[in-house]
Structures are given as structure tokens and as C-alpha cells.
C-alpha positions in Angstrom: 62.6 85.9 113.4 62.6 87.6 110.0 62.8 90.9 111.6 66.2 89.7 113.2 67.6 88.2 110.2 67.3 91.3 108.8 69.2 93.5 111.3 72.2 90.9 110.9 72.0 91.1 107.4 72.2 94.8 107.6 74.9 94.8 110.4 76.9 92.5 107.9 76.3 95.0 104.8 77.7 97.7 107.2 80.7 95.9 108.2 81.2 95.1 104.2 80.5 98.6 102.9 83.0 99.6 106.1 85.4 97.3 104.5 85.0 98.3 101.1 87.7 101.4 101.5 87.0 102.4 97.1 83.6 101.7 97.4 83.5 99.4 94.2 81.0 96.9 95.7 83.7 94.4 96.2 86.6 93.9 98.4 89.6 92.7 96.9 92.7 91.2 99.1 94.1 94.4 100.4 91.0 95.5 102.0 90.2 91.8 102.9 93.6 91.7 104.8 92.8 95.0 106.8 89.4 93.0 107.5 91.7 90.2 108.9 93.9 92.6 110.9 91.3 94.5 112.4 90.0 90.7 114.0 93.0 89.4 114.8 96.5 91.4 114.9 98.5 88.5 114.6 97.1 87.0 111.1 99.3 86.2 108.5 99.6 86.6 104.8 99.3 83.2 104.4 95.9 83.0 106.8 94.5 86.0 104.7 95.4 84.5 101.6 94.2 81.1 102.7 90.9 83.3 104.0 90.7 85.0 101.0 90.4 82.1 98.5 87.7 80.3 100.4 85.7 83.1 101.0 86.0 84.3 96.9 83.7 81.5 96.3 83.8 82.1 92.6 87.4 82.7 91.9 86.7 86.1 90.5 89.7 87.7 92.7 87.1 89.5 94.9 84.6 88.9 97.3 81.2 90.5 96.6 78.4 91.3 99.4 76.6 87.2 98.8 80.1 85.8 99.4 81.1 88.0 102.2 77.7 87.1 104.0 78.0 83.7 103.6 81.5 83.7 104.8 80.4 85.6 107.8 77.8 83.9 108.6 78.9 79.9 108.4 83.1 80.6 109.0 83.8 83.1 111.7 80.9 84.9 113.8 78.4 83.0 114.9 75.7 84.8 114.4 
């Protein structure tokens, strides 16, 4: 079980770090938004805004790795 917890971990990381277009460690709207359009086409700014703020769980104006996995995790992929 750990083993596989691990691997989704590390797929999320990958999909972050594939996200992360500047390579800062966070992603900020912009690149949250392209995250967005790549899922679903038809999203709007509103839904990545919307997105955005409950997945930047401490209002920082980014999401870092910990908020990005939990946001993946428990909002949109079940994995």
C-alpha cells in the first residue's frame, strides 16, 4: 500500500513540476489556468478563478506542491 501511495504521489509531483512552466516551485493562476484547459477545453475564467482560490489554501496567490496534492487528490481525480 505504501509502495502505491508513493507512485501517485510521484505521478502528482510530475504533473505539478509539468505545470510549473518557470520552475519557481509554485504555480501561480496563469499556469493554473493552462492546468485547467488542458482537463477541460471548455473551462472558464471564472471556473479557474473559482478553482484557483480553493485550491490556494493559504491565500498566498499560489499553489505550492502540499496544496496542489491535496487538491488533486480529494477535488478532481480520484485517485
Amino acid at each position: 500500500m505504501e509502495e502505491a501511495l508513493q507512485k501517485k504521489i510521484a505521478d502528482i509531483t510530475e504533473t505539478f513540476e509539468f505545470f510549473d512552466r518557470d520552475g519557481n516551485g509554485l504555480i501561480d493562476f496563469d499556469e493554473f489556468r493552462s492546468l485547467l484547459q488542458t482537463v477541460n477545453p471548455d473551462a472558464t475564467i471564472s471556473q479557474s478563478a473559482e478553482g484557483f482560490s480553493i485550491t490556494d489554501t493559504n491565500s498566498d496567490g499560489y499553489v505550492d506542491l502540499d496544496e496542489f496534492i491535496e487538491w488533486w487528490r480529494s477535488n478532481w481525480w480520484e485517485y
